[in-house]
Each structure stands twice: as structure tokens, then as C-alpha cells.
N, C-alpha and C positions, 0 to 999 in steps of 0.2 A: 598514414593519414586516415582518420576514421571517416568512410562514405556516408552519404545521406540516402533515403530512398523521397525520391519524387513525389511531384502533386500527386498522382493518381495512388499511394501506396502510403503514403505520410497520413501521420494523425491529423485530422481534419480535413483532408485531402488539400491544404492551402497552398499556393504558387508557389516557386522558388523565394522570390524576391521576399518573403516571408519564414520559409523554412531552409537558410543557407545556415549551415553549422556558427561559422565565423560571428556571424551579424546574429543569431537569435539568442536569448538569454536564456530558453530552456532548451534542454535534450532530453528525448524519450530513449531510452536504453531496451531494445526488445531480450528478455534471456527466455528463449525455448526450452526451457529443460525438464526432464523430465525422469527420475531415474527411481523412487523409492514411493512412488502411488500406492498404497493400500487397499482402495477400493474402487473408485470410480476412474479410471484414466482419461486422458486426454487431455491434459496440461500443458503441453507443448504446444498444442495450437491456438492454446487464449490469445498472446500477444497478435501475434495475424489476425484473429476474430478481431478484437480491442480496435486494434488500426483500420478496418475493414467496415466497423458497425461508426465509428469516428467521422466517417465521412457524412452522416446523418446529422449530428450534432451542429445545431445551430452556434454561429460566433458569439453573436451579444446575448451580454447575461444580465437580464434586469436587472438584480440585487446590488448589483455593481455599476451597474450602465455603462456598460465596456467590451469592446471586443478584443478582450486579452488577446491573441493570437497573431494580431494584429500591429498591435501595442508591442509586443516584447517579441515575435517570432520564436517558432517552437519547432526546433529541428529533429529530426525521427531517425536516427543511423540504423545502418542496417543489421539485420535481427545478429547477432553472436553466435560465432562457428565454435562447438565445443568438440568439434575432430573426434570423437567418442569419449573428451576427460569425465571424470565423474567426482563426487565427490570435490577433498579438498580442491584440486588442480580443477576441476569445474567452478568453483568459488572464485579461484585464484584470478581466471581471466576475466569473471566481472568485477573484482574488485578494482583491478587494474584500468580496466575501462574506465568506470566509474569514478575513480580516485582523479585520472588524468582530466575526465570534463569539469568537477569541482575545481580543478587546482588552475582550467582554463577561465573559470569564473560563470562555470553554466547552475545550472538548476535542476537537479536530474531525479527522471523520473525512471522506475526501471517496470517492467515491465514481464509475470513471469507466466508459466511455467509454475513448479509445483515450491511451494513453502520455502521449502531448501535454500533456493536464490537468495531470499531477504536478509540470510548472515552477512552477504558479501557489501551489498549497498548500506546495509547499516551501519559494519567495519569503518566502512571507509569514509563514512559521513561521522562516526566518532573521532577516527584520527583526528578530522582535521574542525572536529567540534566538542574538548572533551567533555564540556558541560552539560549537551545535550540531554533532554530526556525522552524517549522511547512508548509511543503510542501505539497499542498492539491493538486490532479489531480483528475478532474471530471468533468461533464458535470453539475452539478448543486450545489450550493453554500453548501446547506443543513445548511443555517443559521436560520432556521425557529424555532421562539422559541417554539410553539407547532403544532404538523400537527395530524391530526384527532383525535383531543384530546388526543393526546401522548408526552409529553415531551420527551420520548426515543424513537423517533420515525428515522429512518434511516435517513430524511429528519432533524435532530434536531441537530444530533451529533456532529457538528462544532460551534453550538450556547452555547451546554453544554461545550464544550473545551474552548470556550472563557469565560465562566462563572469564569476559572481558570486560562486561560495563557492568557497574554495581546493579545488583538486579532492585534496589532499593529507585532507583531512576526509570524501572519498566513499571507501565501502566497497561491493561489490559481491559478490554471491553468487549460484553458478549460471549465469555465464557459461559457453556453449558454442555462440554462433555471433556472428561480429562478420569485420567486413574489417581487412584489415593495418594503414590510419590508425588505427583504436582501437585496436589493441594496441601503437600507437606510442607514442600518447599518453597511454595506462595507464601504459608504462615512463616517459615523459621530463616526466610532472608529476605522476606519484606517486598515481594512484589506488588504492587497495589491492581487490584481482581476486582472488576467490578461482574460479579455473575449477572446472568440474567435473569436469574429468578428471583435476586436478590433487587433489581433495579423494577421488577416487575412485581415485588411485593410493597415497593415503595421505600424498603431499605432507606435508599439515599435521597430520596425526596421527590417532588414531582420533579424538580427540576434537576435532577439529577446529573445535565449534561455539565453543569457547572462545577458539580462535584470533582467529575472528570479530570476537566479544566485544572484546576486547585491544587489537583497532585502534581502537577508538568513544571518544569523547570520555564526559561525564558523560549529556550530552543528546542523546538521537537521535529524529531525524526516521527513520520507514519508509516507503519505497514500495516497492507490491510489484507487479509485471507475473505476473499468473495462467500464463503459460507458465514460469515457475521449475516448478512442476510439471513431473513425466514426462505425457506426454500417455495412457497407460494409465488416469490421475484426473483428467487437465485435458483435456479432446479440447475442450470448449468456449473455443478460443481462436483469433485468427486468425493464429500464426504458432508452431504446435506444434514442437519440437525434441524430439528423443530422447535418451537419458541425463539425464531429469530429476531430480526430487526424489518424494519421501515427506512425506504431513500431517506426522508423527513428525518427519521430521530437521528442518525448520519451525521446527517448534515447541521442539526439542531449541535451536536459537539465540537463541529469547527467553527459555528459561530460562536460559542460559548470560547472558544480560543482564542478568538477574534476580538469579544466584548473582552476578555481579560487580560489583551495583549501578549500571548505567546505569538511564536512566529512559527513557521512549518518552515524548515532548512531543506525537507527532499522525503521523497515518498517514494514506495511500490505497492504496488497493486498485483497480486497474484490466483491464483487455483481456479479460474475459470479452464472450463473443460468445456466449450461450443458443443452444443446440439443441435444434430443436423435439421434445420427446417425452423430451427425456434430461436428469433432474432432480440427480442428482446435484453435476455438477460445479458447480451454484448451490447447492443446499446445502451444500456444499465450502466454498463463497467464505466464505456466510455463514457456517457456521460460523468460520470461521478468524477473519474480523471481531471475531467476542464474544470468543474468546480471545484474542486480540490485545488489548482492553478490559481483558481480567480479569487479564491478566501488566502494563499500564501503571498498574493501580488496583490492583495485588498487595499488601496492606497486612502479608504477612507473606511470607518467601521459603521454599518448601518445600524437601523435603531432595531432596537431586538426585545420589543415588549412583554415578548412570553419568556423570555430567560433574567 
């Protein structure tokens, strides 16, 4: 039987009576993992950071006029023991996890640790979605078939996804660091890449977020790598790039999902690495999480004049 952890340890720190597995519609899925970092570490303690900075985060969201949390109760289990697995058999147990909260009828969020994870929750939200289509946010493609002799390497995990879902179905934003093979492979199997220099030269228009939008099937999967951020509000990452993003244009994207009717079926949020003394960019994640919530449970679409 999967445990919960408590008001004081729970996302948002909210009561039982609101965060009991059985009775809540969403699950936060914590995966600590951390095995193939390349530059900055500390990946393994986002999810704690995440849940820890969470308890700051206010219930009601104007845009909505709602206290999602409340409304649908959002249960936090406890973080995932990987007993030292690494790799596939590291995957294997959050898929499993994850597979069984969908197939209970939850809403699952996961929560990581470094890149790598998002193969497993993605897996398993295709199984049982094959129509799905895949929204990448990140500063680097991570199409790399192998990086420093790792096949499961954080830098791989989009090349191992497309090993199984038509990579014609991933959509990607805020690309602005990747080597020559991935932008080979973006052209000659149809990933859709929105650079950032490309979105900041006007490329795709001012309203670009729409563009986004326009590629995605009915049903999307999110993962988001925390370094899509400019590093000026993400410095807590281990592999910061410059020319990143704004919370705003973000969020400008899922309402642009929102006005065109896709749905968001499950998301994760990963590569936050906390720094010591410096709360914000965990309050950041966090927040972005519950909105991320309240635009997939949006029961009415508000008016969105700049898109």
C-alpha cells in the first residue's frame, strides 16, 4: 500500500482530510534521483526543496477563483526508495508506481531529481494515452543518444522517449544549447523545436505561445527541466543557460492550451538543485506546480486578450 506523508511534509502542507490518497484526485510522486549530473549537482534534493518551499504557496488562484486543493485534494506519497537501482531498474520502479496511481484514477505529478526520471512517467502516461502528445520545456534538447557513455544519461531521456513515441508527437520549448546530432535529428524525424532565439527573433510571431499550442495533439503530457528558466530566477539548477524564459511567458503557453482546448493528462517537474540560503527559485518550482494544477482542472477558460 503506497504511504502518504503528512500536513507538515505534504505539498502545501494541507490537513489529512484533504490530502488522504484514496479521496484525493491528484498524487505528487516524489523520484530523488540522481545518478548521471554533469555539472552542477544536487538534484536529489529538489523534490524535498519543492514540498518544503510549497508550504508558502497560497490556496486560491485568482485566474480561476478557486482553491484547487481543496476542491479535488492532492496527496504527496512518500519520496521513492531506489535501494541503490540506477538506470533502467531505477525507471522501472517509477514507472510502476506511476502506472498503478493512473490506473487508480489519480492525476500524477512526479517530481525529480535529475532529467532521467521523466522517461518513466512519460512511458506510462503513453501506455495508457497512445495518442498523447509530449511538451518538452528546457534549455537543451536532451536528444543525445548516448552522453558520457550512458544511455540513461539526463542528457538521453528524450532520445529514449522517442525510441517509443513518434518523435513527430514531441514538441519542445526553449531550446538553446544542444550538439549538431540533435539538431539532425530534430530536422530528419520531425521534432517540433521551438529555439529560443528563434522565438526571440520573432520567428513565430509575437504571439508565439499559440504557435506552441497548434502543434499538440488533444492530450499532452508536460515535462518541464527548471533550467527553461533564465538563470536571473532559476540559478538553482545544475546546468544554467542564458537567454532563458520569464514565470509570465510560462504560463502565457498553458493558457494558450487552455484557449485552444488541449488538456494536460500529467506532468513533472524536474533539475532543481536547492541552494543553500536562496528560497526563492523553490518557491518558484512550487509555485509553478499548483498552476500547472489549476490550468489542467480549469473548469472554465478565462479571457486571454493578449493571445
Amino acid at each position: 500500500m503506497m504511504k502518504t506523508l503528512g500536513p507538515k511534509r505534504n505539498f502545501l502542507a494541507i490537513e489529512r482530510q484533504h490530502s488522504m490518497l484514496e479521496s484525493s484526485r491528484i498524487a505528487i510522486v516524489s523520484a530523488p534521483y540522481e545518478h548521471t549530473v554533469s555539472y552542477g549537482g544536487g538534484t536529489r534534493k529538489g523534490p524535498e526543496a519543492i514540498l518544503d518551499a510549497s508550504a508558502y504557496v497560497e490556496f486560491y488562484d485568482d485566474e480561476f477563483d478557486r482553491e484547487l486543493c481543496f476542491d479535488l485534494g492532492i496527496a504527496t506519497l512518500k519520496p521513492l526508495d531506489f535501494g541503490g537501482a540506477v538506470d533502467q531498474k531505477a525507471l522501472d520502479i517509477i514507472a510502476d508506481n506511476v502506472g498503478q496511481l493512473i490506473d487508480a484514477g489519480k492525476f500524477v505529478v512526479t517530481l525529480g531529481g535529475e532529467h532521467t526520471i521523466s522517461t518513466a512517467p512519460i512511458l506510462a502516461h503513453l501506455q495508457r494515452y497512445p495518442a498523447m502528445s509530449l511538451l518538452h520545456f528546457d534549455a537543451h534538447s536532451d536528444l543525445r543518444d548516448t552522453y558520457q557513455e550512458s544511455k540513461f544519461s539526463h542528457a538521453c531521456f528524450a532520445a529514449r522517449v522517442a525510441e517509443v513515441m513518434n518523435p513527430e508527437r514531441i514538441t519542445q520549448v526553449g531550446i538553446r544549447a544542444q550538439c549538431i546530432e540533435e539538431a539532425q535529428f530534430i530536422r530528419e524525424r520531425g521534432v517540433k523545436t521551438f529555439y529560443a532565439n528563434a522565438i526571440r527573433r520573432g520567428v513565430h510571431g509575437q504571439k508565439w505561445q499559440n504557435a506552441v499550442a497548434d502543434t499538440l495533439g488533444e492530450q499532452v503530457y508536460v515535462t518541464f527541466d527548471v533550467d527553461f528558466f533564465d538563470p536571473a530566477i532559476m540559478p538553482s539548477t545544475g546546468t544554467p543557460e542564458p537567454d532563458g524564459f520569464w514565470y509570465t511567458e510560462v504560463l502565457d503557453v498553458f493558457r494558450a492550451l487552455l484557449k485552444s482546448g488541449k488538456k494536460i493528462i500529467g506532468f513533472d517537474v524536474v533539475e532543481l538543485a536547492p541552494t543553500k540560503g536562496l528560497h526563492h527559485p523553490d518557491l518558484l518550482t512550487a509555485r509553478l506546480i499548483y498552476k500547472m494544477l489549476n490550468v489542467a482542472f480549469a473548469e472554465t477558460v478565462p479571457e486571454y486578450p493578449n493571445l
